[in-house]
C-alpha positions, 0 to 999 in steps of 0.5 A: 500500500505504501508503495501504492502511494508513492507511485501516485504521488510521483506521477501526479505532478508530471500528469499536470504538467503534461496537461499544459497546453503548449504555445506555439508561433503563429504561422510557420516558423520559415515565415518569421524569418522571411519577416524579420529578413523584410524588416531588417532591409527596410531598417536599412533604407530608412536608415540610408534615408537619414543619412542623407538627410543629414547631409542635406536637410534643407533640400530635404524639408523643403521637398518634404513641405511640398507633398500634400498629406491628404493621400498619405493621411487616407492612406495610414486609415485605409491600412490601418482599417484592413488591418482590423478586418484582417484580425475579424476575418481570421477570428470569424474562420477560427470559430467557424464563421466562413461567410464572415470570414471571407467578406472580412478577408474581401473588405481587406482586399478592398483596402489594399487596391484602394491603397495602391490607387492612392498611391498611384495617384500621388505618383501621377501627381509628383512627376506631373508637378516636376517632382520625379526621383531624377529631381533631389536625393529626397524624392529619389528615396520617397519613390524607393521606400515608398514604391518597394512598399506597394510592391509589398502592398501587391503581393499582400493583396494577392495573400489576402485573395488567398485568404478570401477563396479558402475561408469560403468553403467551411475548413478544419484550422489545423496544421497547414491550413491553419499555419496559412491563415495565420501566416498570411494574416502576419504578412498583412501585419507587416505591410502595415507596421512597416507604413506606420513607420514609413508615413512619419519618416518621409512625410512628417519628420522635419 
């Protein structure tokens, strides 16, 4: 009997802790890499963009004053509103969801392209106003940082049509398919954090 005892007392502890549900990453852990690689290479553009601040900040603050902030302003709510449908959606399919699901992942696509043809307004408008990247160090960078992050933008949009067509038919969120909606929602998390930093720097650092 004592040694009954004995057992139960050993074993009950490593029971509970084996109990404990384990936390894992969202997404694969490849994709964290391939975003902490996209976040280090725009850390250094928008560090080179300092630097040549520095060496000419008069150049720079006068260009600065000369874009309008109307579409970037639109532009920060736009990104940040896709971003909250992103979170919806993926919270819509979690619990099951689809319909709701795939008109949040459509209304965040939505957002990019309105994003994008924004963005390609304003571009429209520079080079016709005579301020092209061939004109000053400070438009060639707006037109890098800002160009390199509508790509990203893009290719985002095509995530979220993924993201769209899969969560209108009824799936079991588990192992890849999950890692798929997780993954693609961290990507679109992304395009947004890397604008939060992006709008002041190019448009409101004086």
């Amino acid at each position: 009997m004592a040694e009954l005892v004995t057992s139960d007392v050993d074993t009950a502890p490593d029971a509970r802790v084996e109990e404990r549900p384990t936390r894992a990453i969202p997404g694969e852990p490849g994709l964290w890499v391939f975003l902490l690689g996209d976040m280090v290479v725009f850390g250094v553009f928008f560090v080179s963009f300092l630097v040549e601040r520095v060496k000419d900040p008069e150049a720079f603050e006068a260009s600065r004053e000369a874009l309008g902030l109307t579409i970037g302003l639109t532009n920060t709510m736009v990104l940040l509103t896709s971003s909250l449908l992103v979170v919806l959606g993926l919270n819509a399919v979690r619990a099951g969801r689809h319909t709701i699901g795939s008109r949040m992942f459509a209304a965040a696509m939505g957002c990019g392209l309105l994003f994008a043809g924004l963005k390609t307004v304003e571009y429209m408008h520079m080079i016709g106003s005579g301020h092209g990247p061939d004109v000053n160090a400070y438009y060639m960078w707006f037109f890098i940082l800002t160009g390199t992050h509508l790509f990203h933008v893009v290719i985002g949009v095509g995530v979220l049509g993924v993201l769209f067509t899969r969560a209108r038919r009824p799936v079991d969120l588990t192992g890849s398919k999950r890692a798929v909606f997780e993954g693609g929602t961290c990507y679109w998390h992304l395009v947004d954090l890397l604008w939060m930093v992006l709008f002041p720097l190019v448009y409101l650092v004086g």
